[in-house]
N, C-alpha and C positions, 0 to 999 in steps of 0.2 A: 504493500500500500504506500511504503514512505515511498520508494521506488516513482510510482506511477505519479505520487505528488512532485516530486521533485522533477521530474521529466517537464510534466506538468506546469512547475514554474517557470524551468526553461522556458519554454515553447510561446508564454508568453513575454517572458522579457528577449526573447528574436525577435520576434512580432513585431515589440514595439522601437526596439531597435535600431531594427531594419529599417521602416517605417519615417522614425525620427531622426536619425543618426546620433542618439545620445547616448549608445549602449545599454544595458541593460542592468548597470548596477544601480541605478536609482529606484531599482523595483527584486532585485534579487539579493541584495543586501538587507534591507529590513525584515523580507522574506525571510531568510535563513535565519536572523536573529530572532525575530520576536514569532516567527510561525515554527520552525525547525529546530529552535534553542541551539543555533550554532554561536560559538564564539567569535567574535567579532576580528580578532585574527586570523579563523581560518575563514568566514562569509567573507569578507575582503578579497583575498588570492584567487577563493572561485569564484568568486564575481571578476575577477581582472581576465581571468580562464577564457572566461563566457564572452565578456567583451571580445577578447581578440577573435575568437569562435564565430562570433555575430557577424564580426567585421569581415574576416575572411569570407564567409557562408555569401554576403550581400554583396561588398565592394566589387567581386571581379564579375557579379550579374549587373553592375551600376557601370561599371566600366566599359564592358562590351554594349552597353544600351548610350554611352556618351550621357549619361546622365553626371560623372564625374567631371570635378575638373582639375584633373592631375597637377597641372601646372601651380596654380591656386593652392592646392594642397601640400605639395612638397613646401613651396613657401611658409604654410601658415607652419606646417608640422615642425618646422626647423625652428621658427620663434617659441613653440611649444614647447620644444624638448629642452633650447637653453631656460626659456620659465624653471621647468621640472629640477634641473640640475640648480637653479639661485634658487627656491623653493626649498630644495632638500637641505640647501647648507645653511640656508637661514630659518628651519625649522625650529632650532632649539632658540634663537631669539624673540621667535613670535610665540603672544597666547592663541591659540588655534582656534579658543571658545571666542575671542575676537573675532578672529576671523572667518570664523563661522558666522556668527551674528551679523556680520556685515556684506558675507554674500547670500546670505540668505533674504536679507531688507533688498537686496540686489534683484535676485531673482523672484521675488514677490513685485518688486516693480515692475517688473518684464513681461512678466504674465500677466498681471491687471493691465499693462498697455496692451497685450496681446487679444486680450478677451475684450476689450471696453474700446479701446484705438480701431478706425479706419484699416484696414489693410492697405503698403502702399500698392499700386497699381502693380502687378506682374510679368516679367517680360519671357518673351520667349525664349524657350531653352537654348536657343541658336545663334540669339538675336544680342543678349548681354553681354557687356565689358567690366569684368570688376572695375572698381575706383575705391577711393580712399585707402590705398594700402598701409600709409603709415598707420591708420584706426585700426585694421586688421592684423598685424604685426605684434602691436603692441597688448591689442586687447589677447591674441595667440597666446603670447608672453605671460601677460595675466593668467589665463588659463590655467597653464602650465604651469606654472608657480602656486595656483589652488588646489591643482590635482596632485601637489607632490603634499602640499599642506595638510589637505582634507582628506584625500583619500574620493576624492571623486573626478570624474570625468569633462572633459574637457567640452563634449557635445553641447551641455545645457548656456554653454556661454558661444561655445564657436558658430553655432546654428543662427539663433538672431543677430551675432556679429559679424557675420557674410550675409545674412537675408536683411537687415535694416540698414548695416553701417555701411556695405560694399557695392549693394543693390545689382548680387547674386539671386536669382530667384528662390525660392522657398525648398525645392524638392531638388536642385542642385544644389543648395547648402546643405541641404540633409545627408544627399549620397556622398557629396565630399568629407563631410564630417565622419560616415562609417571609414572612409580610406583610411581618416587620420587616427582615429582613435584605436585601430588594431596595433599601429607603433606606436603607440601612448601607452596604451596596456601590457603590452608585451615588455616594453624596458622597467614598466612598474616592478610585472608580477615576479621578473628575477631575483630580488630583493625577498622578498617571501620565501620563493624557491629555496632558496639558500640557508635560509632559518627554518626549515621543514613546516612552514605552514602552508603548504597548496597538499590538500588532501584528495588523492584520486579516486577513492569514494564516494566523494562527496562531487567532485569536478565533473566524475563520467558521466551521470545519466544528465546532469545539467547540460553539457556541452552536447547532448543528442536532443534534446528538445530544443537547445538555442541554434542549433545548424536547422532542424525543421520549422521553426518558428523565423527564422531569417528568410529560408528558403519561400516560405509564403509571402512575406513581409516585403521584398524585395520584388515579388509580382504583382501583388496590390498596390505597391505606391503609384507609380506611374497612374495608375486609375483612379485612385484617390482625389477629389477633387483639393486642391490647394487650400481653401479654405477650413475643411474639415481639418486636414493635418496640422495648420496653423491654431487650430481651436484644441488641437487633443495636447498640443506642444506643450500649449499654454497652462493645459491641466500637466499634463508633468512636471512641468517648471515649477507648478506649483506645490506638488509632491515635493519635488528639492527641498524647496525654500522652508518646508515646515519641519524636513528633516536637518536643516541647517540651522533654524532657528532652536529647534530642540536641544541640537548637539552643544550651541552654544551656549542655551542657556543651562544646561545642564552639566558643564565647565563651570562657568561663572558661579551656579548656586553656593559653593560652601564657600567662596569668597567673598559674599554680600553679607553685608550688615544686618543681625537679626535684633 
């Protein structure tokens, strides 16, 4: 039964995934903790597992459909990964429940603009030229320096940061975003590897439901009307942001004045 659950989770954090390009640990993380009682060191590793799993499963069906945009991608992933690497080394300087707190008030903005804001107008997948690259670069940068902070993924920021700040359309910032987050994931989850927390019991049945759950996720979008995916984004984002604000406030609690 845990089996078929776990599969089971998989299959929707591919879906969504796929789908979003914000991988799937925004939703296989809490999962494995608070549904599976897994330990938060090893829900992490196989959530990183999964991401790169997702990412693989959808990017080379996003690629071959030029839903990608390589170029774009290599770019941003490179500002990402120096993020990751100042990130890591100035881990022990920052409070994280800060930091938490503050992308979380972030992506609570983002998504009440997402749900309540105009859509801007959408261009065709043939027809756009990124711009604002120094906005893109920088915001990578950001990124990457939260995902080494937090433990979370770079999609929920890089998605709106090419679809609002680059004026990338919606469903090629998504598929670009799966390209980049499988090398985002994969330089994390070695770090874990190496401290024996990626557990292959736990990784296996999840990495076969998140390759079946990408495998769909990756046929659907294309059909998906833009706007719907812009509306379900916006609920994820907003999933984040409640788990960022929890995280942080629940750092800060024995630090506050009783």
């Amino acid at each position: 039964m845990t089996l078929l659950l776990l599969i089971s989770a998989g299959v929707l954090a591919g879906l969504t995934g796929a789908l979003l390009g914000v991988g799937g640990g925004v939703i296989l993380v809490p999962t494995l903790v608070l549904g599976f009682k897994v330990p938060l060191e090893d829900a992490v590793p196989a959530s990183l597992m999964c991401v790169v799993a997702s990412s693989c499963g959808a990017a080379a069906s996003y690629v071959e459909r030029r839903l990608s945009d390589i170029r774009l991608g290599l770019t941003l992933e490179l500002a990402t990964v120096m993020g990751a690497i100042v990130g890591g080394l100035v881990a022990a300087l920052l409070a994280p429940a800060w930091v938490a707190l503050v992308f979380g008030l972030f992506t609570l903005y983002v998504s009440a603009q997402m749900l309540l804001a105009r859509a801007p107008p959408e261009q065709g997948i043939e027809e756009y030229v990124p711009t604002n690259f120094p906005l893109g670069i920088s915001g990578s940068f950001v990124a990457g320096g939260l995902s080494a902070l937090l433990g979370v993924g770079g999609g929920p920021l890089k998605v709106p940061l090419m679809s609002y700040g680059m004026g990338v359309p919606f469903k090629v910032a998504s598929a670009t975003s799966n390209l980049m987050i499988g090398v985002t994931g994969a330089a994390s989850v070695a770090a874990y590897a190496w401290r024996g927390h990626v557990k292959l019991a736990l990784v296996a049945p999840l990495v076969v439901g998140v390759l079946a759950g990408a495998s769909v996720g990756c046929r659907l979008m294309p059909r998906v009307p833009t706007s719907v995916l812009r509306r379900l984004f916006a609920l994820v984002l907003l999933l984040v942001a409640v788990q960022m604000l929890w995280k942080g406030g629940e750092g800060l609690w024995p630090s506050l004045p009783r």
